[in-house]
N, C-alpha and C positions, 0 to 999 in steps of 0.2 A: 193563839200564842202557845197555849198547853202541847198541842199539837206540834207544834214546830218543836219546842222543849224537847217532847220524848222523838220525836224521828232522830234531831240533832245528837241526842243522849247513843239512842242505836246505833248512830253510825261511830261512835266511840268504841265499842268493842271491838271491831274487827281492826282500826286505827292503833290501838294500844298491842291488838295481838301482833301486828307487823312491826312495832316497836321490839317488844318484846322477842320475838324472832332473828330479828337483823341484827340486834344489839347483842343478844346473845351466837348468833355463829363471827359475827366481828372479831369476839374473844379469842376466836379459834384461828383467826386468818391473819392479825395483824401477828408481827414477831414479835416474839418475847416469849418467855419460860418466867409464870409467876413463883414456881416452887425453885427458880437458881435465881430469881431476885431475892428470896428470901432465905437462901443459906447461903450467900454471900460468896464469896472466895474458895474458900475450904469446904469440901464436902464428901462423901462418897455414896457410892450408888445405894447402898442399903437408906441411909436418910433420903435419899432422894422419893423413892419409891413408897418407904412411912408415909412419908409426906403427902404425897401424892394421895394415897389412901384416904388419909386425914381429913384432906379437902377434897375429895369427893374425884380428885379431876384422872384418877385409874379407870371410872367405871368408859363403855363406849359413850360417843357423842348422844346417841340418842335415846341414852339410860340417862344420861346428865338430862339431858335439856327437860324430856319428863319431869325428872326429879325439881327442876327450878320452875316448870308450869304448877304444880304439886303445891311447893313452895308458896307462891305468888297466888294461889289460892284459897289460901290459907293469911291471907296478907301479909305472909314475912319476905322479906327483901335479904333474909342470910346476914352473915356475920362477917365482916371484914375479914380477908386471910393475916393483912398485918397487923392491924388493934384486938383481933378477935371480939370486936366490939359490934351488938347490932349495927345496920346500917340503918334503920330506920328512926334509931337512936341520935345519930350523926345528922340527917337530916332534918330531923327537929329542932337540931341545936341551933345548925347552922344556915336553914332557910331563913328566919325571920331577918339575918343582917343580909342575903341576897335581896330579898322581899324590902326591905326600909331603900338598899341602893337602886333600887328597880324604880320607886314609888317615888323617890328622889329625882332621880332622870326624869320621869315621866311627868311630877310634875313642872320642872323646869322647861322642858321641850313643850308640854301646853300651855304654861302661861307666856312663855317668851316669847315660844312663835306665834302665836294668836295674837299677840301684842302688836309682833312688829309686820304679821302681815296684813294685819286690820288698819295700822297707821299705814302703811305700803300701799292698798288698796282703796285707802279711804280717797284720793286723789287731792289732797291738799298737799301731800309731799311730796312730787315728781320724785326727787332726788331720792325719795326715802327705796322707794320702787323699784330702781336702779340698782341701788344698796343690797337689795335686797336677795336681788339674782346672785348680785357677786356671790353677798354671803352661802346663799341654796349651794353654790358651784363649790366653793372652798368648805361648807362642810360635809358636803358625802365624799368628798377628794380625801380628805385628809383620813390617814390611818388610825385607828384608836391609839395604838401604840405609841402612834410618834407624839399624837395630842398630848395625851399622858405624862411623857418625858417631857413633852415642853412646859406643862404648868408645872408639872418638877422644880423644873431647872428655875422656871421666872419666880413661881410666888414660895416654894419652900427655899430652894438654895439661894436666888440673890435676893429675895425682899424678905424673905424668913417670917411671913405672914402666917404660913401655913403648915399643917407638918407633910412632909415627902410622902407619908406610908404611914400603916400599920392599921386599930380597930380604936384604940383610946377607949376602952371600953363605954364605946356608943357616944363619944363624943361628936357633937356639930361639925367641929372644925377638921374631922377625920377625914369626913363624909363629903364637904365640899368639893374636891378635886376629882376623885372617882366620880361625884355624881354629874359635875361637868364634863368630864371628858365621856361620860356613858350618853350625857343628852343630847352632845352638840350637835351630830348627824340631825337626830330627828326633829331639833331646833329648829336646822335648818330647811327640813323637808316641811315642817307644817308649816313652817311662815312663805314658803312659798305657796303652798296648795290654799292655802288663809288670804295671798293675796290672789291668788286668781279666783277665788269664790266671792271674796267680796265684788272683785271689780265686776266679776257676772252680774251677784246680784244688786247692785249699783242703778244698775240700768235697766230693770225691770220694775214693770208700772205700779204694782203695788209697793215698791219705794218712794217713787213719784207719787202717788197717790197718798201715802204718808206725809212725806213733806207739803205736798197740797193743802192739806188740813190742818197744818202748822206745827205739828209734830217736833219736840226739838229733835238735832241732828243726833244726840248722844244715845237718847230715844229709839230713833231708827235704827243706826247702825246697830244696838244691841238687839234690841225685839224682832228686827226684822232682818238686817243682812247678817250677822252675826249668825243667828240662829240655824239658817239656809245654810250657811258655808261650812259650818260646823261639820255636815256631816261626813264629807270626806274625809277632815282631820279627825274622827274618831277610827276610823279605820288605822287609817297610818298610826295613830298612837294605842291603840289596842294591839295591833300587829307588832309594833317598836315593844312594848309593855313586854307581851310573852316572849320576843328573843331577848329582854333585859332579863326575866328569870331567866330564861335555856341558854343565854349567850355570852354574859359577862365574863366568860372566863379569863380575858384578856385586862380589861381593867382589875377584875380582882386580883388576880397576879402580878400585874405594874405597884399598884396601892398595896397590896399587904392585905386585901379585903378578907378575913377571912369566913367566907361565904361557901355556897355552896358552888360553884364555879371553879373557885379555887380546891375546893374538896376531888372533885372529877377529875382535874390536871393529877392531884395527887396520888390517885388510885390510876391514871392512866401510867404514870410515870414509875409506879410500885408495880404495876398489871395487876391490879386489886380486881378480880371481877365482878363480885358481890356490889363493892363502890360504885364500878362507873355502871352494872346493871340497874342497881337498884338506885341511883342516880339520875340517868337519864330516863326511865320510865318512869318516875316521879316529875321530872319537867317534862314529858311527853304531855302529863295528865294538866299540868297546871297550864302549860300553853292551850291546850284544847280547849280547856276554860274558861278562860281570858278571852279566847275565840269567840266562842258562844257568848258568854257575857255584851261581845262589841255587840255581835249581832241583835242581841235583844234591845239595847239601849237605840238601834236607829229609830224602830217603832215610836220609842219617849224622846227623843230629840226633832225630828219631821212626823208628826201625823201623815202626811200623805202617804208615807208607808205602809202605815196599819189601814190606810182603805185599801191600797193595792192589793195587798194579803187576806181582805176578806174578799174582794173580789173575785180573788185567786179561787 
C-alpha cells in the first residue's frame, strides 16, 4: 500500500506541472485585456503601460511564466490584480463553503441512491426497478441549470419554504437547494449502478448460502450484497466528489454560493489571472486527492483487492 502511496504521489508532479502550464498560456489565448478591464472607460496610454509594469504582464511570455514557476515555488499563488488581495487568502476563506456544498451533494447522492438502488434490486419491488431507470435517464438529461431554476421557482417562489439564493451565513436552509440540484445527477447514477450490483450479487452462492443458514434478509443484503456492490458506487462518488470541488461553478452562481466556484467565474469575468491560476491549480491538487483517497478505500471496502495487489 506504501508503495502504491508514493508511485501514486510521483505521478502528481508532472500532473500539476501540466496544470500549471496550460492554465497559464490559456491566460494568454482567451480574449480580453486584464489591465483595460481595470481602467475602465477612460484611459490613456501612459496608465496603460504603468500598469502593465505594475503587474508584471510588460515583461516577455517567457520571463512571466518563469517568474509564476518561481512564485508557485515558493508556495504563493500572487495577489489578485483587482482586490490586490493574496489569493491564497481568498481561497481559504472561500473553500470550506465549496467543501460543506460538495460534502452536502455527496452525501445525499450516497445515501439516496444506495437506498433506492438496494430497494430496486432487492427484487421485492419490480415496480421500484422500473422507477428507477426512469429516474437514472431524467437525472443525467436534466441540465444543472435548468434543475436549479426549477426548485427556484417551486420551493422559494410558489411554496416560499426555501430561500431562492444567497450564504445565510452558513445557514441549513441556504444549503438545501444548491446541495440538491448539485447531487441529483449522481443520485441518480449510483441508484442505478446500486441496482445492477445488487441484482449481480443477489444471485451469487454465497448469498444463497447465507440465507441457507438462516441469516435474516436485512443481514444479507447489508454484510453481503451491500458490501460487493458498493464498490463501483465509490468510484462514481469519489469521481462526482472532486468535480463537486472543481465544478460547482454553475450551481454556485444560480444560488448565490459564495464559494469558490463562483470566486473563478469572477476572476474569469475581471481576467484576474492570479484568481483563476491560483484557483484552478488548487482544485487540480484537491481532485487528484480525492482521486487517490477513492483508490485506497477499495482495498478497505472488498479485501479481495488487497490479495490481487500483493499478488501483483
Amino acid at each position: 500500500m506504501l508503495r502504491f502511496l508514493f508511485k501514486r504521489l510521483l505521478l502528481l508532479v508532472p500532473i500539476l506541472f501540466g496544470v500549471v502550464t496550460v492554465t497559464f498560456l490559456l491566460m494568454y489565448v482567451i480574449p480580453g485585456d486584464p489591465v483595460l478591464t481595470l481602467v475602465g472607460e477612460r484611459y490613456d496610454d501612459e496608465t496603460l503601460e504603468r500598469m502593465r509594469s505594475e503587474l508584471g504582464l510588460d515583461k516577455p511570455l517567457p520571463v512571466q511564466y518563469l517568474n509564476y514557476l518561481g512564485r508557485l515555488a515558493r508556495f504563493d499563488l500572487g495577489e489578485s490584480f483587482v482586490t490586490k488581495r493574496p489569493v491564497s487568502d481568498a481561497i481559504t476563506e472561500r473553500f470550506p463553503r465549496t467543501l460543506a456544498l460538495a460534502f452536502s451533494a455527496m452525501l445525499l447522492a450516497l445515501v439516496g441512491g444506495v437506498a433506492i438502488g438496494l430497494l430496486a434490486g432487492w427484487g421485492r419491488f419490480r415496480w421500484l426497478g422500473r422507477a428507477t431507470m426512469v429516474f437514472s435517464l431524467i437525472g443525467v438529461s436534466i441540465p444543472v441549470f435548468w434543475l436549479g431554476l426549477l426548485l427556484i421557482y417551486l420551493f422559494a417562489i410558489k411554496l416560499s419554504i426555501l430561500p431562492p439564493s444567497g450564504y445565510g451565513g452558513g445557514s441549513i436552509k441556504y444549503l438545501i437547494l444548491p446541495a440538491v440540484t448539485l447531487s441529483f445527477a449522481s443520485m441518480a447514477t449510483v441508484a442505478r449502478i446500486t441496482r445492477s450490483g445488487v441484482v449481480e450479487a443477489v444471485g451469487e452462492d454465497y448469498v444463497r448460502t447465507a440465507r441457507a443458514k438462516g441469516l435474516g434478509e436485512m443481514f444479507v443484503l447489508g454484510k453481503h450484497v451491500l458490501r460487493n456492490a458498493l464498490v463501483p458506487v465509490i468510484t462514481i462518488v469519489g469521481a462526482d466528489f472532486g468535480s463537486y470541488l472543481s465544478g460547482s461553478v454553475l450551481t454556485e452562481s444560480i444560488f448565490g454560493w459564495p464559494g469558490l466556484g463562483r470566486f473563478i467565474v469572477q476572476g474569469i469575468l475581471k481576467r484576474d489571472f492570479p484568481v483563476i491560476q491560483g484557483s484552478i491549480l488548487f482544485m487540480a491538487i484537491v481532485f487528484v486527492l480525492v482521486n487517490l483517497l477513492v483508490d485506497v478505500s477499495y482495498g478497505i471496502i472488498d479485501p479481495r483487492i488487497r490479495v490481487k495487489e500483493k499478488s501483483g
